[in-house]
N, C-alpha and C positions, 0 to 999 in steps of 0.2 A: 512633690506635686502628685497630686491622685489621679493618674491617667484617665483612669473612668469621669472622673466631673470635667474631662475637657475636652469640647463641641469642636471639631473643625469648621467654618465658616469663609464662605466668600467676601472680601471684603463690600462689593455690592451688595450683600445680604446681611449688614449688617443693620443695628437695628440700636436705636437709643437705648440707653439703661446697662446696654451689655456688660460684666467685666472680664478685659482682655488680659488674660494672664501669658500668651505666651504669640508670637510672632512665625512667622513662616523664615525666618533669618538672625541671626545671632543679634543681640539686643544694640552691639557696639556696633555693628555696619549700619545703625539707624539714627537721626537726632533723638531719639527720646533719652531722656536722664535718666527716669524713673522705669523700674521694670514692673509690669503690673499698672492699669489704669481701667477709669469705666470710659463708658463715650456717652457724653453731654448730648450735643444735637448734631444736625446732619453736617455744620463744620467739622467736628469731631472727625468725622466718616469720611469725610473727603479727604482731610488730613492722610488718614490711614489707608485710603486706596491707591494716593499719588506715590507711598512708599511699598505696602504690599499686596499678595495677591490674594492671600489667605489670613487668616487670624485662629488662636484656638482659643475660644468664652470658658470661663468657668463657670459651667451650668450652679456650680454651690452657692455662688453669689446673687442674689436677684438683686432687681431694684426695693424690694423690703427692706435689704439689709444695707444697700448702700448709704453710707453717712457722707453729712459734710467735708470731713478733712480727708477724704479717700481722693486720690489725684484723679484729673482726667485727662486726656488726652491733650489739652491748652498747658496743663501745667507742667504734665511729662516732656513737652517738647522743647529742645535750644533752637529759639526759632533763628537765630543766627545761622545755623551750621543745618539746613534742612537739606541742601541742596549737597553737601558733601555729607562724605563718612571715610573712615577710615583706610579703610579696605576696598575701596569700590572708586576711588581716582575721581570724587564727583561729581558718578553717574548716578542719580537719584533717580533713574527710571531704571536702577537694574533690579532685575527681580530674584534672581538664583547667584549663587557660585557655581561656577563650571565645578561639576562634580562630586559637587554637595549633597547629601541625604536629607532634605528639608521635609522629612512626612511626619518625623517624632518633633516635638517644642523645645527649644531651649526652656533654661532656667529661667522664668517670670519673676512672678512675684515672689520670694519669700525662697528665690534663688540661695544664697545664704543659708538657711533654714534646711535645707537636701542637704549640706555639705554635712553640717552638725545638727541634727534633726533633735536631740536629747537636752539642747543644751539653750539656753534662753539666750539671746542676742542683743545686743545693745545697739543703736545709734549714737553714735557718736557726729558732736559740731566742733568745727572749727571755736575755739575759744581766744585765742588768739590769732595776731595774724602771721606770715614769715619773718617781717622787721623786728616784731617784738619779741618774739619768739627765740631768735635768734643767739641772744649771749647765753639763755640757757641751755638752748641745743646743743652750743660749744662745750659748753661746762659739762653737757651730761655727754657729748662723745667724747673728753677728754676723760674721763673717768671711766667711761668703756673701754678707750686704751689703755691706759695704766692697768686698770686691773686684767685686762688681757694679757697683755706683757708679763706683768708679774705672774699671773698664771700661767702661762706656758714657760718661762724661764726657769717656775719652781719645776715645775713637767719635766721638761728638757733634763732638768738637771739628776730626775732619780725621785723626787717629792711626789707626793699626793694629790690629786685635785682637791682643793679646797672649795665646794661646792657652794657653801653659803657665802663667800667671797665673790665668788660668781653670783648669786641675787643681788647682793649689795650693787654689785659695777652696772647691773643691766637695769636698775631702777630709773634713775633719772633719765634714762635714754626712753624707755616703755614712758615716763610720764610727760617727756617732751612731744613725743610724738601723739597721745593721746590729746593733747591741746592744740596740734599743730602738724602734721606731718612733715612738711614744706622742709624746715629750715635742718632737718636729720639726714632728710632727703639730700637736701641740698650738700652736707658736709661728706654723705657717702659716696655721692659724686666728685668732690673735690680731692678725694685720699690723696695722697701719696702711693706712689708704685712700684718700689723697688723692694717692700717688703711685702709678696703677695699674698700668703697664707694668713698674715697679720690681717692684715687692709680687707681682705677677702674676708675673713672673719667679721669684720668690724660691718661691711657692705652687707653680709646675707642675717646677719642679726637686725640690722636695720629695715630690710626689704621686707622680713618675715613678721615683724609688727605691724609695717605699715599696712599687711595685707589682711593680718587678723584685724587691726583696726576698723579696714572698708569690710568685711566679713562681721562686724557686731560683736567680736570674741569680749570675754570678762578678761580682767584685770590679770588673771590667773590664767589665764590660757596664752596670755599675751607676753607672759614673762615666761612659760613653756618654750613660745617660739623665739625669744629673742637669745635664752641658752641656749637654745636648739642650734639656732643658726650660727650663734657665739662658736658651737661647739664639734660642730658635725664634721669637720675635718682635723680634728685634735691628733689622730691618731697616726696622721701623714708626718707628724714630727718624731715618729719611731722608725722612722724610712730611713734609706741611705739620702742623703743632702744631694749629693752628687745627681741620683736620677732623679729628685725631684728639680732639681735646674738645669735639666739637660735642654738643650732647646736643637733637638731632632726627634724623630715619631721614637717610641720604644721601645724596645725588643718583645716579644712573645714573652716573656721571665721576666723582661720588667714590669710592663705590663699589669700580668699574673701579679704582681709583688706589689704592685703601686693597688691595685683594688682590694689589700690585706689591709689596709687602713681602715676599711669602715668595721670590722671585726676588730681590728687594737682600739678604734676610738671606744667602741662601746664596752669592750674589755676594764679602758680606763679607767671610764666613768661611772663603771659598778664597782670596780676597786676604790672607787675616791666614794662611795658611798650614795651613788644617785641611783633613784626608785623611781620616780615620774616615768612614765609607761608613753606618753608624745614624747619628752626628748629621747629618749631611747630608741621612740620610731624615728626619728628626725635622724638621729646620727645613723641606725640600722639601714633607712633606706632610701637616702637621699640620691642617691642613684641607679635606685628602678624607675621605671618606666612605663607610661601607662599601657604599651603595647606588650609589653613584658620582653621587651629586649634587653632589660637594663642588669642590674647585677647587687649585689650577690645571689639571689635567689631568682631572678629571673619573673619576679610578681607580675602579677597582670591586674586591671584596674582597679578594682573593691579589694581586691586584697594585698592592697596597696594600703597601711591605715593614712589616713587621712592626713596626719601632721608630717606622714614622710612625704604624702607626693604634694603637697606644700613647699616644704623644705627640696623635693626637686627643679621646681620652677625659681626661688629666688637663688641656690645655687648656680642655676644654670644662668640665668639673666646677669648677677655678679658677674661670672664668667667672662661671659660675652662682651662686656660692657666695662672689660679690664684689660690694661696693658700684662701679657702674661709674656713667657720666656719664650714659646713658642709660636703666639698671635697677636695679634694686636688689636686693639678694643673699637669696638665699630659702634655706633651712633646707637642713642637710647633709641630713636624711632626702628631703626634699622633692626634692634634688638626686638623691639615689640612687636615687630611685624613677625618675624621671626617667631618667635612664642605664640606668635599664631594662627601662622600656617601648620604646627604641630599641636595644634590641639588635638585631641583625641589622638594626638600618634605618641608621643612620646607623654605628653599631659592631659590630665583632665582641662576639659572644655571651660567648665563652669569656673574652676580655680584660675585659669588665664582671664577669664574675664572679670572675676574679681580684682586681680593683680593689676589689668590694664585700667580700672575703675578708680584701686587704690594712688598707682603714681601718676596716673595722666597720659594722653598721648604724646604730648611732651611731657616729661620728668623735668625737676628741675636738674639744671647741671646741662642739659641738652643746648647744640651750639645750631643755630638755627639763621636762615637766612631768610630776608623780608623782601616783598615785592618790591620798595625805594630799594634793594643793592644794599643794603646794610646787613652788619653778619651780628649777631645779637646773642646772648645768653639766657635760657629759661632760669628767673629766679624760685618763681611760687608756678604749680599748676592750676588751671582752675577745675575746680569742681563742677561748677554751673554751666562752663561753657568750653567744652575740653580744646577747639582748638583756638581759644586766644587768652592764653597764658600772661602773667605777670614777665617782663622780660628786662634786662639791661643792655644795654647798647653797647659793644664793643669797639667797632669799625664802621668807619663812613660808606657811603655807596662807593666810594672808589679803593675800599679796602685798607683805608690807615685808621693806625689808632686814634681814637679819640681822646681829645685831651681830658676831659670829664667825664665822670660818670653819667649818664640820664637812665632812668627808671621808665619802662611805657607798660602801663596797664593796658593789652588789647582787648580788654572787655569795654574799656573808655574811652580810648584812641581808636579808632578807625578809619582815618587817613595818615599819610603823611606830611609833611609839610608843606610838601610842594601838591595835596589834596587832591593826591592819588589814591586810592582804596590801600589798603596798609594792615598785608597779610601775612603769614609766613608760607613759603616756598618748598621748602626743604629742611629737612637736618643736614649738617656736615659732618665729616670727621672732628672727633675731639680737639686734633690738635693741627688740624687747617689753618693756615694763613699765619702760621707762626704763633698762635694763641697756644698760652701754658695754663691751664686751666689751675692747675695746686697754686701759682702766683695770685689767681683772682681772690680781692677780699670785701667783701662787701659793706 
């Protein structure tokens, strides 16, 4: 974004024709979908002053160059969800974050486009939907595991990485999620937990497509991040077993010894033959940090490359979002919130918000409670309307299981039965109310 062609403006001073590339608040605390719009006529305006106080135009755009298919402010908006936002508890009259530096723009239009400025971008549609999607999703994360397993097992044992082994197993997974994110989503949430390094692998190879996906990445940048994320902890199986299953804090020497992995991984995998210069970064610096607290070199923002502090955010979210030895996995929403009080601290801003664009404010997998008392599961997220997701019904309002499955599209449903508004409430814990999530089969 070219700071010089962008006009600070009151939102009372604005003016038909304008195009608004950036907001006086982060794009996600607002209903609009779309980042970037013009304003139509003085509904347009009003729209934009009930949410903010300021706006910044991009003087490069007049109304000459505005075309038809260029959104405007009617098409950018989920008029559902006007009145809430993420981050802000439903106050659609808030105008600041306590704290916040709102004088510079977020990411607008062509957000994306700042991260990889060199590189052409795609849009990607939904081509299928979760249901259909679905038996190939399995197929292709079953074959992510195997070939993971066999590759680390060959590892483990004294062998080589077999790199092009590694392309083969992460293809069908990059070409399920390019038709579909949903149903990849949904099985990386469903892992298995007793083997974490495994499972953990299989989870940040998954996250880190899905995010190139909402980001525009080529076919080729997209199979960078899914080794990437395949791989970035390879190097934790030249550790002692013992301290990586310790489940107490670490000694000083441990420590020291457990952050020697990101140096064996990359050691590894130029021993086994790998050149790609992003997965190298991805393994090299998945745990820097945007404030440069992070390690092993201590980097600070920019010279952070790009595909590691990428590969920082879906590690950290895996994480989070896993039963591990030492914590225990606390709700998708809980997680995103989380990712986003740290932006600019530990993460890029822009890349959290891609991330949160990518899997939804609910993710599938997310266990989620409805104003009827009903405890429910996110299947599909929606795109179009981030808080009323595809969901299936677990438990009645009075907390038993149900004897059948039911499916509620809340983009379609908007009562309950008994023709109450019919919203979601909360996330829960994973594994609340006795629900085993690995048993759920859709």
């Amino acid at each position: 974004m070219d700071m010089n062609k962008l006009l600070k403006v009151e939102t009372q001073n604005l003016q038909t024709g304008m195009y608004i590339s950036a907001l006086d608040r982060p794009w996600l605390e607002t209903p609009f979908l779309i980042q970037g719009f013009y304003v139509k006529d003085t509904g347009d305006i009003q729209i934009i002053s009930d949410i903010c106080q300021y706006v910044f135009v991009d003087t490069s755009i007049s109304t000459r160059i505005i075309t038809s298919n260029m959104s405007t402010v009617s098409s950018a908006i989920d008029s559902s969800d006007v009145s809430k936002s993420l981050f802000t508890d439903g106050d659609a009259s808030h105008k600041t974050r306590p704290g916040e530096d709102v004088t510079q723009p977020r990411a607008g239009l062509g957000g994306s486009q700042l991260l990889f400025p060199d590189k052409k971008l795609e849009k990607y549609e939904d081509v299928t939907n979760w249901k259909s999607e679905g038996p190939a999703a399995e197929e292709a994360v079953n074959v992510l595991h195997n070939g993971l397993n066999s590759l680390l097992s060959r590892n483990k044992n004294g062998g080589p990485l077999e790199i092009q082994k590694v392309k083969e197993a992460v293809d069908p997974m990059i070409n399920s999620v390019i038709r579909n994110p949903d149903a990849c989503i949904w099985l990386a949430r469903m892992k298995q937990q007793d083997q974490y390094i495994y499972q953990h692998s299989l989870g940040t190879s998954i996250w880190a497509v899905a995010l190139g996906r909402q980001i525009g990445l080529p076919k080729s940048d997209l199979r960078s991040l899914a080794i990437g994320g395949l791989l970035f902890d390879i190097g934790k199986l030249q550790l002692d077993k013992a301290m990586l299953q310790a489940n107490r804090r670490l000694t000083s020497k441990e420590t020291r010894e457990m952050k020697k992995h990101v140096e064996v991984g990359v050691r590894l995998l130029k021993e086994g033959g790998m050149t790609n210069p992003d997965i190298l970064d991805m393994v090299s610096h998945h745990h820097e940090r945007y404030n440069g607290t992070g390690y092993p070199q201590g980097l600070l923002k920019d010279e952070i490359p790009v595909f590691g502090r990428i590969a920082a955010i879906v590690d950290c979210y895996d994480a989070i979002t896993s039963d591990r030895i030492y914590a225990s996995a606390i709700p998708p929403t809980q997680a995103i919130k989380q990712l986003y009080n740290w932006k600019d601290v530990y993460f890029q801003a822009e890349i959290i918000e891609q991330f949160i664009q990518a899997i939804g404010i609910y993710p599938a997998g997310t266990v989620v409670e409805l104003t009827s008392g009903e405890i429910a599961i996110v299947v599909a997220a929606s795109r179009t309307r981030r808080l009323r997701p595809e969901i299936m019904l677990l438990l009645d309002s009075n907390k038993k299981p149900l004897s059948e499955m039911e499916f509620i599209d809340m983009k379609e449903v908007t009562h309950s039965r008994a023709g109450m508004p019919l919203d979601i409430i909360n996330s829960v814990e994973p594994n609340a109310y006795g629900i085993d999530l690995s048993a759920i089969m859709l």
